[in-house]
C-alpha positions as CSV (number, residue, x, y, z in Angstrom):
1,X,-7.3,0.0,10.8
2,X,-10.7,0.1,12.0
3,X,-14.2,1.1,9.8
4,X,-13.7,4.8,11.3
5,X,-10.5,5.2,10.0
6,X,-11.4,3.8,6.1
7,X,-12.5,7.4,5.3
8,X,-9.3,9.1,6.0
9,X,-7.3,6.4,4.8
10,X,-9.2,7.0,1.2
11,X,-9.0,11.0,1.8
12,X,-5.0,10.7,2.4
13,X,-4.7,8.6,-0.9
14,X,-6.5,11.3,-3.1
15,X,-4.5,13.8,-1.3
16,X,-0.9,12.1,-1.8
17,X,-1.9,11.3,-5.2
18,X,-3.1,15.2,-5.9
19,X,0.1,16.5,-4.5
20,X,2.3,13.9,-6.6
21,X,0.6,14.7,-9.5
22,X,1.3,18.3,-9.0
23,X,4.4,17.8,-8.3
24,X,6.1,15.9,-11.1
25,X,3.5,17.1,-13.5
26,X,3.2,21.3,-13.2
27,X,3.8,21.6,-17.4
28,X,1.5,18.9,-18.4
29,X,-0.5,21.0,-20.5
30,X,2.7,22.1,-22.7
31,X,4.4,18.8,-22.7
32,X,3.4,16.2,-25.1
33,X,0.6,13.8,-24.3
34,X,3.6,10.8,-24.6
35,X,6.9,11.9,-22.6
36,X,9.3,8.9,-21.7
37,X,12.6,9.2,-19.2
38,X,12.2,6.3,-17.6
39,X,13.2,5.3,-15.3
40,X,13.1,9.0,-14.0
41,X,9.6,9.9,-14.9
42,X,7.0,8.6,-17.7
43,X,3.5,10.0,-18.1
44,X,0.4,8.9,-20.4
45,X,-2.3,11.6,-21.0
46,X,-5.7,11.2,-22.2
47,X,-7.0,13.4,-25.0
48,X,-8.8,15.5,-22.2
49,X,-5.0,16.5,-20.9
50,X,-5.7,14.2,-17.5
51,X,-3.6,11.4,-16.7
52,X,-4.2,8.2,-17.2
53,X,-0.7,6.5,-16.7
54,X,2.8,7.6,-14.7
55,X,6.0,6.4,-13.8
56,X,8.6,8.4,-10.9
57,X,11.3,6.1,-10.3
58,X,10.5,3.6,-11.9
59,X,9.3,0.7,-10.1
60,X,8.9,2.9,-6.9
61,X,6.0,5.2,-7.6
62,X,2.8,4.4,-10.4
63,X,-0.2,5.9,-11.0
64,X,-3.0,5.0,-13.6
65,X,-7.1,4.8,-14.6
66,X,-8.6,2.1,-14.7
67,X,-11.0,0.9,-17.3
68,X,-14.2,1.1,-14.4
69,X,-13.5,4.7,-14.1
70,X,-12.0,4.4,-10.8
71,X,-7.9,4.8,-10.4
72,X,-4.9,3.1,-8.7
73,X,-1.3,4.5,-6.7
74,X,1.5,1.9,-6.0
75,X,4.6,2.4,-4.0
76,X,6.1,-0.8,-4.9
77,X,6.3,-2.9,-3.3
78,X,5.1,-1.9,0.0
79,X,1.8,0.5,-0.6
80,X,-0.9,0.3,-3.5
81,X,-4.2,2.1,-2.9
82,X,-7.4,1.1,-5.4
83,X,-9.8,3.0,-6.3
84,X,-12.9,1.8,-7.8
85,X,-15.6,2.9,-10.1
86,X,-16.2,6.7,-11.2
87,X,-17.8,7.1,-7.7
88,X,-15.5,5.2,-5.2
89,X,-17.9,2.3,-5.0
90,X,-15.1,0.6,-3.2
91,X,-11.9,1.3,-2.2
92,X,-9.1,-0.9,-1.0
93,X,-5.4,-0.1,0.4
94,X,-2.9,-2.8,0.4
95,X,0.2,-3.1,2.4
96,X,3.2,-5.3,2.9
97,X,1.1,-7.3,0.6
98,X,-0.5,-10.4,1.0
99,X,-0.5,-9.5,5.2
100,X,-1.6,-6.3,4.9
101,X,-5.5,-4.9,3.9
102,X,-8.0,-2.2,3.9
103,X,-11.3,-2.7,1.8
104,X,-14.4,-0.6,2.1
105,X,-17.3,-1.4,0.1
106,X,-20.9,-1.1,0.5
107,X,-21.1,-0.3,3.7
108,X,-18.5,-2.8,5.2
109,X,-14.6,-2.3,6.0
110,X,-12.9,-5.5,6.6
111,X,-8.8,-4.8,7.4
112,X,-6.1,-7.4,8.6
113,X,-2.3,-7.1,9.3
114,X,-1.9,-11.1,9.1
115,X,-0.8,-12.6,11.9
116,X,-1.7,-9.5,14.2
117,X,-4.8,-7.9,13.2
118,X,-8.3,-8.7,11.7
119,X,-10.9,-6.1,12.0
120,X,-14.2,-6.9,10.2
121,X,-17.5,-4.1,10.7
122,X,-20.3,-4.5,8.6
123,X,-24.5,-3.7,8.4
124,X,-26.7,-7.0,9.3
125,X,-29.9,-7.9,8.2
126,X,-31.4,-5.2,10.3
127,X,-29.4,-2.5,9.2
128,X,-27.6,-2.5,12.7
129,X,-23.9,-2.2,13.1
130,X,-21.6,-5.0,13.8
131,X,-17.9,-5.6,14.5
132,X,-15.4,-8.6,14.9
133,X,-11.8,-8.2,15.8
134,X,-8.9,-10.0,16.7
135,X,-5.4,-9.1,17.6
136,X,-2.8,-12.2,17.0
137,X,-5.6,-15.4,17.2
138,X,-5.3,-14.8,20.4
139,X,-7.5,-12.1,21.4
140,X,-10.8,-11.9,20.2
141,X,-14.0,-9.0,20.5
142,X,-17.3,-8.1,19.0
143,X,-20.4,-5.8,19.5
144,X,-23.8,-5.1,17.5
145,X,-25.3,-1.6,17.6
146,X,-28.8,-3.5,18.5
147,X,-26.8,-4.8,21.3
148,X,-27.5,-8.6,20.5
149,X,-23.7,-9.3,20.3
150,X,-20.8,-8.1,22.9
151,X,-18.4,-10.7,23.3
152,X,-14.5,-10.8,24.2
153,X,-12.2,-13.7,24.4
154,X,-8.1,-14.3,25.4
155,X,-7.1,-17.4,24.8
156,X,-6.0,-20.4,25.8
157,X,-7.8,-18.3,29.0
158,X,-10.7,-17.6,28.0
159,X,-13.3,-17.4,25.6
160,X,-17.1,-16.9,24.5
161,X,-17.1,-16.5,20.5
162,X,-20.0,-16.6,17.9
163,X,-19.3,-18.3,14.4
164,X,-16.1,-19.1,15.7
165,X,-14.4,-22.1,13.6
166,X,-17.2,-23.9,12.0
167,X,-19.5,-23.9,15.5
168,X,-22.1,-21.4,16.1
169,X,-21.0,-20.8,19.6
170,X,-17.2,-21.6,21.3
171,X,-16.3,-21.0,24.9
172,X,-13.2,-21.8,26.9
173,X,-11.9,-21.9,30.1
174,X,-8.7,-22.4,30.8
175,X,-8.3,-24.5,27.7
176,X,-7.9,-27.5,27.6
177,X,-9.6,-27.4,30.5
178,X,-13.0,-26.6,29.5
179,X,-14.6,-26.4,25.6
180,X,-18.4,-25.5,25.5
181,X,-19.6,-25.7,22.1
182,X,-22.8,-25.3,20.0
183,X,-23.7,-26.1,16.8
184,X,-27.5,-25.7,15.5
185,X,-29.5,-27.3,18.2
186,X,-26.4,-29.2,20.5
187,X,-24.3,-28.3,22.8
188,X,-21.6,-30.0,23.9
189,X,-19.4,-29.8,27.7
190,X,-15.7,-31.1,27.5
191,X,-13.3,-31.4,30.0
192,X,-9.6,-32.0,29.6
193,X,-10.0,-31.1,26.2
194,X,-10.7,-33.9,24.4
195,X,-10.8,-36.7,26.9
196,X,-14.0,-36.1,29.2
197,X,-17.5,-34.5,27.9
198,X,-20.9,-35.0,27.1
199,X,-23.5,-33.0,24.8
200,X,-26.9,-33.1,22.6
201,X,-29.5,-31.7,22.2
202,X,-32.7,-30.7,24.5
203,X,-35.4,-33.0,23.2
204,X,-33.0,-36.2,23.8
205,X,-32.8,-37.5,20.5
206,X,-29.2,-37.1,20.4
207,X,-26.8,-37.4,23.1
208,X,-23.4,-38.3,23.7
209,X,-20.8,-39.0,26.9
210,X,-17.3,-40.1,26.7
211,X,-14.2,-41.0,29.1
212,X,-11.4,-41.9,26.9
213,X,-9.9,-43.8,26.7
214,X,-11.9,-46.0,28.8
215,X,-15.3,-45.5,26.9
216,X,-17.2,-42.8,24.7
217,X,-21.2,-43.7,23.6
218,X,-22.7,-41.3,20.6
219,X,-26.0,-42.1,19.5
220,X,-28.5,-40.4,16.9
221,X,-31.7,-42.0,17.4
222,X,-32.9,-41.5,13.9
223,X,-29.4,-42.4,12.4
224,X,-26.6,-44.0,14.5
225,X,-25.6,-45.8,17.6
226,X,-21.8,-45.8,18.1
227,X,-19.8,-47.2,21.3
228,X,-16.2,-47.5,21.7
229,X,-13.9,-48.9,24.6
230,X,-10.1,-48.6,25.4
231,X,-10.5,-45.8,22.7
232,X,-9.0,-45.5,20.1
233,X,-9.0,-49.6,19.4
234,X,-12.4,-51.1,20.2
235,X,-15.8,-49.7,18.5
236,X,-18.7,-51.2,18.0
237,X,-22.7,-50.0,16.9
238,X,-25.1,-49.7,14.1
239,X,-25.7,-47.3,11.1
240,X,-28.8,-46.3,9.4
241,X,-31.0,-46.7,12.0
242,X,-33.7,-44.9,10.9
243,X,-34.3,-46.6,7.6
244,X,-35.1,-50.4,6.6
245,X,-31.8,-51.6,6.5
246,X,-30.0,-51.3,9.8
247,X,-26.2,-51.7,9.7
248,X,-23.9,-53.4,12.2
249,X,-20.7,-52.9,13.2
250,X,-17.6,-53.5,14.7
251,X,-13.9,-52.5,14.2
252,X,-11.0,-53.8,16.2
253,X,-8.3,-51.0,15.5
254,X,-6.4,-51.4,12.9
255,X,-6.3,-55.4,12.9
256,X,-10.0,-56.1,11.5
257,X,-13.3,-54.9,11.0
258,X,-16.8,-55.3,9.5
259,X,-20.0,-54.0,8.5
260,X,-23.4,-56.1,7.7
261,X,-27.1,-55.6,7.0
262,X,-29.0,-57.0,4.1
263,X,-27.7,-54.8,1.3
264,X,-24.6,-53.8,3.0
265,X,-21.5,-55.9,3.5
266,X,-18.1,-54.4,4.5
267,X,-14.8,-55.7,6.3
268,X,-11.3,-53.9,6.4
269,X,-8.0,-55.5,7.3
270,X,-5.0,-53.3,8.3
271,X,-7.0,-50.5,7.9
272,X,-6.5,-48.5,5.9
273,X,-4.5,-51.0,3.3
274,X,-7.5,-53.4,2.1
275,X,-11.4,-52.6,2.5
276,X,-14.0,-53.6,0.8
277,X,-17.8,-52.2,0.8
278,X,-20.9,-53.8,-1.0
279,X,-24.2,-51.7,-0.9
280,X,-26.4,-53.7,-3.2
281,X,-26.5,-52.4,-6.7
282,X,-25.8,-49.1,-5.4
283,X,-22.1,-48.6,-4.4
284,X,-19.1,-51.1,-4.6
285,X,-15.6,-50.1,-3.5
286,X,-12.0,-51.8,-3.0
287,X,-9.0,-50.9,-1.8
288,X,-5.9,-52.8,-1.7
289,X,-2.2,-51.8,-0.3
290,X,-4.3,-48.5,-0.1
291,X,-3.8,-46.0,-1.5
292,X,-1.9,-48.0,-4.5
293,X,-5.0,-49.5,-6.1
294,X,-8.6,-49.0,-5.9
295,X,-12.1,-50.3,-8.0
296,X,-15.0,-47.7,-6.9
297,X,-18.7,-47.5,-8.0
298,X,-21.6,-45.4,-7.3
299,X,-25.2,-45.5,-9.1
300,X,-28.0,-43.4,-8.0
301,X,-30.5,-41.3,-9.7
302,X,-28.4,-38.5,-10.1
303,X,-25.3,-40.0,-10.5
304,X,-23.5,-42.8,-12.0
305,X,-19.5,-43.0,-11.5
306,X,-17.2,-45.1,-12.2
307,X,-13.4,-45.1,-10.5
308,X,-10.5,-47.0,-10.2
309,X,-6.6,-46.4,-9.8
310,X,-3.0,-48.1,-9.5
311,X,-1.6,-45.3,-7.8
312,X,0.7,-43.3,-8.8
313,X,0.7,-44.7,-12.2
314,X,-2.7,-43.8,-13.5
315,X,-6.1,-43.6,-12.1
316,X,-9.6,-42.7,-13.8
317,X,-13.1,-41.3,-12.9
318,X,-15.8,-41.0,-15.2
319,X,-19.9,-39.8,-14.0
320,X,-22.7,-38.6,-15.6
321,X,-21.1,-35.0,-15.4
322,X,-17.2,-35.4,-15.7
323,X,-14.2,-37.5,-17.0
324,X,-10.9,-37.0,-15.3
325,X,-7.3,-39.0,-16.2
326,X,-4.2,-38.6,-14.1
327,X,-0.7,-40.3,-15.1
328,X,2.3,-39.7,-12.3
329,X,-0.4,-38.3,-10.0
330,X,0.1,-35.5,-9.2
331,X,2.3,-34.2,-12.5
332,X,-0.2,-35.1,-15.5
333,X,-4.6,-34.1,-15.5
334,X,-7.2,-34.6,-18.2
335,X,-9.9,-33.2,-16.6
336,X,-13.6,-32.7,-18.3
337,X,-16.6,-31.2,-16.2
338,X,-20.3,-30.2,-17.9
339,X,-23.1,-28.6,-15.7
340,X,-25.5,-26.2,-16.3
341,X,-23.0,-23.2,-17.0
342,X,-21.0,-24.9,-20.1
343,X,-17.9,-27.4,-20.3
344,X,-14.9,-26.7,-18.5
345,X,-11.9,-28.4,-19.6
346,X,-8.5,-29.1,-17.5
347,X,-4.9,-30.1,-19.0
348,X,-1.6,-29.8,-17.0
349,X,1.6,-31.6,-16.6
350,X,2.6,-30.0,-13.2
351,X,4.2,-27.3,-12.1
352,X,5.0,-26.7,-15.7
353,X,2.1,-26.3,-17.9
354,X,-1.5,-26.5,-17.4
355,X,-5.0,-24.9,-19.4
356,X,-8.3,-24.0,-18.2
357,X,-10.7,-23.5,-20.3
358,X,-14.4,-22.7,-19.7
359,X,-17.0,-22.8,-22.7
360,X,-20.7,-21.2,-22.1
361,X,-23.8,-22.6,-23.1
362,X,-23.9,-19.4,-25.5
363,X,-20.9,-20.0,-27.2
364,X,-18.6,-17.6,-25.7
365,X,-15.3,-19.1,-23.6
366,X,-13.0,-18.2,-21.0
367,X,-9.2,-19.7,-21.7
368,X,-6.4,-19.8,-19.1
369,X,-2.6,-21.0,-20.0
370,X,-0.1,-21.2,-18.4
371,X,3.9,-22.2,-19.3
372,X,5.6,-22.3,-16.4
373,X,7.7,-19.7,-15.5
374,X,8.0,-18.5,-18.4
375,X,4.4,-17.2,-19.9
376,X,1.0,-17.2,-19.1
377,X,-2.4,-15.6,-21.6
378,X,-5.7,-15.3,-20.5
379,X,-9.2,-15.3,-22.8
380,X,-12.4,-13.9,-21.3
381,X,-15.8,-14.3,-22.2
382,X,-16.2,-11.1,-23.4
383,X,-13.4,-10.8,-25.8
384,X,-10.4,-9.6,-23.5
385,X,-7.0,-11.2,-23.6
386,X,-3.8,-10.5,-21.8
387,X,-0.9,-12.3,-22.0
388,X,2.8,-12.0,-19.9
389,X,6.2,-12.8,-19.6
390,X,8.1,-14.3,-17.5
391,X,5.1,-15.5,-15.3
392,X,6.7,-17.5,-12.0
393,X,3.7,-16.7,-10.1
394,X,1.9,-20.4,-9.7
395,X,-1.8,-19.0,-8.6
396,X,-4.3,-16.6,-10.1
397,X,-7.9,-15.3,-9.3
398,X,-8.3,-14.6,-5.7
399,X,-4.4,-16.4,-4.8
400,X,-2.6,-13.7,-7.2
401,X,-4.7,-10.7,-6.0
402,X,-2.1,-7.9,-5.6
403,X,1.0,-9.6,-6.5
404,X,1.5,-9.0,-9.9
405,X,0.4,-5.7,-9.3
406,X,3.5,-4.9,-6.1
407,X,5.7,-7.3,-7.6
408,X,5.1,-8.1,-10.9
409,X,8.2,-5.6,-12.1
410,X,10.8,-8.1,-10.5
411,X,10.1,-10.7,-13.2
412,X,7.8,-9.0,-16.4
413,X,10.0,-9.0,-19.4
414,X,7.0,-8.5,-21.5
415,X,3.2,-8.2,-21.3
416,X,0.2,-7.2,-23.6
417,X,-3.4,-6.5,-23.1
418,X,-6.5,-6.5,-25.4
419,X,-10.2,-5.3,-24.7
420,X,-13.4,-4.1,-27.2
421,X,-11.6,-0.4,-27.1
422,X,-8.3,-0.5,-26.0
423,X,-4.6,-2.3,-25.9
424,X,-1.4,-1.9,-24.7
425,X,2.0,-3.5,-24.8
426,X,4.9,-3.1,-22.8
427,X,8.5,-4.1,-22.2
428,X,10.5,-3.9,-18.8
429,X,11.4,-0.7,-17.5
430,X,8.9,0.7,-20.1
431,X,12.1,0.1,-22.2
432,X,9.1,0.2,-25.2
433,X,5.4,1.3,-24.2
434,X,2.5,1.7,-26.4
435,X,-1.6,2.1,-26.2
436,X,-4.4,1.8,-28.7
437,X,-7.1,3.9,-27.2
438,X,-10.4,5.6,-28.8
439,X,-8.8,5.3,-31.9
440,X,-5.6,7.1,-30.7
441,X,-2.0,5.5,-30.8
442,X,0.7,6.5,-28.4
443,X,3.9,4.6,-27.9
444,X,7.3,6.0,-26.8
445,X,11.3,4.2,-26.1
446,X,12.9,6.4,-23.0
447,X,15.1,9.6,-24.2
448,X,14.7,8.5,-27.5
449,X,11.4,8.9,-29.0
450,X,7.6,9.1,-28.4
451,X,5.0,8.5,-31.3
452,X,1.4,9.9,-30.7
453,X,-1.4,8.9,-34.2
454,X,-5.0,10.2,-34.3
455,X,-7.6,11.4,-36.8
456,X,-6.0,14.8,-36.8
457,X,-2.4,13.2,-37.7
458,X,0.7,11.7,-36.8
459,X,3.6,13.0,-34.7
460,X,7.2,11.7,-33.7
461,X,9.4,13.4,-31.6
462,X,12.9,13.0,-31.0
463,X,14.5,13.1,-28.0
464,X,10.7,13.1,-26.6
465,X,10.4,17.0,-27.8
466,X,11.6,17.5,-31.0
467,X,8.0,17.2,-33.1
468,X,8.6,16.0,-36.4
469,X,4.9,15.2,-38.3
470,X,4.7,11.8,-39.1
471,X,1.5,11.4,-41.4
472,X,-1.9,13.5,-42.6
473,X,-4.8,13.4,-41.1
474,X,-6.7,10.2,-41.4
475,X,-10.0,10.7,-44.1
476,X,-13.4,10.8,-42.3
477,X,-15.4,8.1,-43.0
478,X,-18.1,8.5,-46.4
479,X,-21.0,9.2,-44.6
480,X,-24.5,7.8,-46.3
């Protein structure tokens, strides 16, 4: 699963693929370009005799092009293998899909068997060589080829891992024992995990020490003071520090607490069911019987919003740059967003319907709906469209990578597909499947017929041999 074995991995695919080809295909350049038994065997060819689709045992095995000139082979639903790009800029094989994954591309090989096995190896800014790996979240390794990085960890036992979480550095011993963090400048030393520890950084300005729940003292000296006693109900400080308005504060956990300066005025009672905050002109909010109802507002120089909701009934949010209703939160959205790349538009009454749609500064759109389970259609900016039935699958972009693709055949009754120079339509079981394609037609029903139309005529056959011409050539266009 490693980077040394993505090579082979891509090797063995071509081979398999070669050898099934060659296999179910050895009078492809007698048969017709259209031949249907499915769900025995189904083939596709393109006007240079190659393959572009196939079908053995239908779902099982299913080979095909793809419109980036790279190709595809699925053994579904436990094996597909992808191909990309006339060169094999990337190739990817994916396996007891979504836990299983091989992807090489530019240099890089990242693989995971989820929960067992995460392997990552990639080039860094140097061009040197560098792994990550770990087996079950529990084991943990890494080395550099410039020899910068060589680290290995087994927790709870321990551990000494870069980028780990959302710290730059994480160590244990033991844990909870001991937790040695570091993020950016601090470091931090905990005991008893996450009773005892102190940290900051090395010029002073911030620091920290705690000993819950007897006391804990966190102080910023450009931005905070914050102390707290029999933890987690008495805490006291200041906020803002740094600036011209100081803020004090004090909370008594969770009967009653407050917040004052000159601009800013707070207090909260049975937190978190009523608060109130006053910042000036600048920022106003109120909850009460949180989360039931709340009045928000925020004005700066880039933004001015506007909030409020009676929970779950309706609520409403409108700012310089969207406009969002919801009604039975979390069944019915109106959303509205504008930035600098266009308008994009959200409706749904949830889990059953919902639309995105995303409209460019240029004009051009990208359109997403979905009726839930039973279709979905899709609009990109560039003029392709697909559409699909039944369509239970809830997620799509990155969340439906793969799945349609291994498992899609349980539930697709129906699906079509449109581009600039091609479209296809199918039913299931390739009961009925057909392909506009360089200004060729082929379409075909299993045993019974296939249909193949170009410039140099039309042809039906019967029984998927018996020719029968269908039409005359097509008239060359008047030339000028």
């Amino acid at each position: 699963m490693g980077g040394t074995g993505g090579p082979s991995h891509s090797r063995a695919a071509r081979s398999w693929c070669a050898a099934l080809l060659a296999l179910v295909t050895p009078g492809c350049g007698v048969l017709p370009s259209e031949l249907n038994l499915s769900p025995i065997y189904r083939h596709r060819l393109d006007r240079d005799g190659s393959v572009r689709e196939m079908d053995v045992l239908w779902p099982i095995f299913h080979y095909r092009k793809n419109d980036d000139g790279g190709w595809e082979l699925r053994v579904r639903p436990l094996y597909r293998h992808v191909s990309e790009g006339p060169a094999a800029a990337a190739t990817e094989h994916q396996f007891l899909w979504p836990f299983g994954r091989v992807r090489q591309a530019e240099g890089e090989t990242r693989s995971r068997l989820f929960p067992l096995w995460r392997y990552h190896a990639r080039l860094n800014q140097e061009g040197k060589r560098e792994t990550d790996w770990n087996v079950a979240l529990l084991v943990w390794g890494g080395t550099s080829e410039d020899g910068t990085e060589d680290y290995f960890g087994v927790l709870p036992f321990y551990a000494d891992l870069p980028d780990f979480l959302t710290y730059d550095r994480f160590r244990v011993i033991l844990f909870p024992l001991y937790v040695g963090l570091e993020k950016g400048d601090q470091k931090s030393h905990q005991f008893l995990w996450p009773l005892i520890g102190f940290g900051g950084n090395q010029e002073g300005t911030v620091y920290w020490h705690r000993v819950l729940p007897l006391y804990g003292v966190s102080v910023d000296t450009e931005r905070f003071e914050r102390y707290t006693a029999l933890w987690p109900f008495v805490h006291w400080g200041h906020e803002a520090i740094g600036t011209d308005d100081p803020i004090s504060r004090f909370f008594l956990f969770p009967l009653v607490g407050w917040q004052s300066s000159e601009q800013v005025q707070a207090w909260t009672a049975l937190w978190p069911l009523f608060q109130e905050i006053r910042e000036g002109d600048r920022h106003y909010k109120l909850d009460v019987l949180w989360p039931i109802y709340r009045q928000r507002e925020l004005h700066t120089e880039s933004e001015d919003l506007e909030q409020w909701w009676v929970w779950p009934l309706v609520g409403h949010v409108e700012s310089t740059t969207r406009d969002s209703w919801s009604f039975l939160w979390p069944v019915i959205w109106w959303r509205r967003h504008e930035d600098h790349a266009g308008v994009e538009t959200h409706r749904a009454v949830l889990p059953l319907y919902w639309r995105v749609r995303r409209e460019r500064p240029d004009g051009r759109a990208d359109d997403f709906l979905k009726a839930w389970p039973f279709y979905h259609q899709t609009s990109e900016e560039d003029g392709s469209r697909d559409w699909q039935a039944l369509s239970p699958w809830p997620w799509r972009s990155r969340y439906g990578e793969g799945v349609q693709e291994l498992y899609g055949w349980i539930w697709t009754l129906a699906a079509g597909r449109h581009s600039a120079d091609a479209s296809s339509f199918e039913l299931a079981g390739n009961l009925y499947t057909s392909s506009e394609r360089d200004g060729r037609h082929q379409s075909s029903v299993p045993l019974l017929f296939n249909y193949e139309s170009d410039e140099t005529g039309s042809t039906l056959r019967l029984l998927q041999l018996i020719p029968i011409p269908w039409g005359a050539a097509r008239a060359a266009p008047d030339e000028d």
